[in-house]
C-alpha positions as CSV (number, residue, x, y, z in Angstrom):
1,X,4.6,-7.4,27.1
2,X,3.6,-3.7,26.6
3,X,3.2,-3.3,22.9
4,X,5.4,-0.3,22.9
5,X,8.1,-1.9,24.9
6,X,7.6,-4.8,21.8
7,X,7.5,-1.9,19.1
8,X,10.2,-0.2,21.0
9,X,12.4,-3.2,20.7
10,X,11.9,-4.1,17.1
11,X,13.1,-0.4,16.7
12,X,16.6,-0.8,18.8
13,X,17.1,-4.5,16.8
14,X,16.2,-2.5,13.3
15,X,18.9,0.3,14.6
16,X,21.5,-2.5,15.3
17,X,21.1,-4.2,12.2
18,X,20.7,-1.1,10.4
19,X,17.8,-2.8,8.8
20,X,16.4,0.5,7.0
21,X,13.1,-0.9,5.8
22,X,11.9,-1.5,9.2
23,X,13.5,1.8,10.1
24,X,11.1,3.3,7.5
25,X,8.1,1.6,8.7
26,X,8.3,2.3,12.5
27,X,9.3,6.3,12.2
28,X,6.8,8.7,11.4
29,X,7.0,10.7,8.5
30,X,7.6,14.0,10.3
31,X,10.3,12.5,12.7
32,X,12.8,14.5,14.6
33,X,16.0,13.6,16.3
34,X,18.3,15.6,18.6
35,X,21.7,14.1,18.7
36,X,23.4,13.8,21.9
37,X,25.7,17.1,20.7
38,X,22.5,19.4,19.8
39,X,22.5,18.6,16.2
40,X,19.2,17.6,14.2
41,X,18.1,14.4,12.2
42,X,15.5,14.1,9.9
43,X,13.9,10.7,8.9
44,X,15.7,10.2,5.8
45,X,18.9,12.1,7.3
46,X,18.3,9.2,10.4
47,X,17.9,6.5,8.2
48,X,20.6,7.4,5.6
49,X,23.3,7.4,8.4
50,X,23.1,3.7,8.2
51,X,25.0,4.0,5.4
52,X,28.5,5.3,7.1
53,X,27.5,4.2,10.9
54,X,27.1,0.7,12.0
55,X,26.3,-0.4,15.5
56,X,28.9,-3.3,17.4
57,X,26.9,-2.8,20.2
58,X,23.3,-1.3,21.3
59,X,22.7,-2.2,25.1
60,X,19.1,-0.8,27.0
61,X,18.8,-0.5,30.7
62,X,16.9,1.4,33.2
63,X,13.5,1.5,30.7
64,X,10.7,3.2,31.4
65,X,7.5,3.5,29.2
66,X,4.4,6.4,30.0
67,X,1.2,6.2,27.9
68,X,-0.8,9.1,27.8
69,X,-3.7,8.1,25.6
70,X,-2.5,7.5,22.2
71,X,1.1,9.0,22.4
72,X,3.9,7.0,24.5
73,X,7.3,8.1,26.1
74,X,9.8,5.6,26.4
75,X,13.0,6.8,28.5
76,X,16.3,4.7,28.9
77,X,20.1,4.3,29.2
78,X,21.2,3.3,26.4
79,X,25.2,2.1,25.4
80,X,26.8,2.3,22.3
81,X,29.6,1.0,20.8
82,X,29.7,2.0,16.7
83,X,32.0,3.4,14.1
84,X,31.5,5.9,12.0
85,X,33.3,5.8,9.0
86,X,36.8,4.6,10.4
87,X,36.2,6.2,13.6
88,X,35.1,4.2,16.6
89,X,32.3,5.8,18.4
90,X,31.3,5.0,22.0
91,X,28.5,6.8,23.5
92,X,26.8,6.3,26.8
93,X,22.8,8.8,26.9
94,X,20.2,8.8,28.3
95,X,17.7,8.7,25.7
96,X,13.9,9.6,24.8
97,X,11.4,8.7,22.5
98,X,8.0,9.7,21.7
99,X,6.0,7.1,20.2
100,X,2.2,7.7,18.8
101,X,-0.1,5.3,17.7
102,X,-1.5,6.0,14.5
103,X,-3.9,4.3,12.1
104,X,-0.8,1.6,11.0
105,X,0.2,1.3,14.7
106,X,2.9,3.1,16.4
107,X,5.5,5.6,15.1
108,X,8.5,6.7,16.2
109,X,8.3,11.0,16.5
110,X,11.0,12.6,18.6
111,X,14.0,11.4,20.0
112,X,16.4,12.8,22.1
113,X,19.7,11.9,23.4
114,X,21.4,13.3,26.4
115,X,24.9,12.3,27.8
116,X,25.5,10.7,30.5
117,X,28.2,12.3,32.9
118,X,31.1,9.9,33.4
């Protein structure tokens, strides 16, 4: 298995258990997310949402993985079923990651989410 596709993985089962210490490990320091709606996520901010949203459901298909030397893009489908508080969340993106390998392996840079139209 691509390593990653493995890291990649570990990631999405860290995000479903909203295990935060692996969370911590695998995204880089200077991590930036772009929500699905345009807003922005910070590691900590990314992390810390663990603590009011909780995944039922985090489903991959349709993955594709680009190396270009030490950097990697990972795009997918991904669908989510969550709440938020007391709010149930269901969210279908398409989703992109930049991964680069540093000197403690690879971490997680950028990620982006974009809708999917129904």
């Amino acid at each position: 298995m691509d390593d990653v596709r493995a890291v990649q993985d570990r990631f999405d089962r860290a995000e479903l258990a909203g295990d935060r210490e692996t969370l911590h490990e695998l995204i880089a320091d200077d991590f930036l997310s772009i929500g699905p709606r345009g807003f922005l996520l910070d590691k900590d901010q990314w992390i810390d949402r663990h603590g009011h949203f909780r995944y039922q459901q985090l489903e991959t298909a349709e993955v594709d993985v680009r190396h270009y030397g030490d950097t990697a893009v990972v795009r997918d489908v991904q669908r989510n079923r969550a709440t938020y508080g007391d709010q149930q969340v269901a969210v279908d993106t398409r989703v992109s990651q930049v991964w680069v390998r540093q000197d403690a392996g690879w971490r997680l840079v950028a990620i982006q989410f974009s809708p999917l139209a129904p």
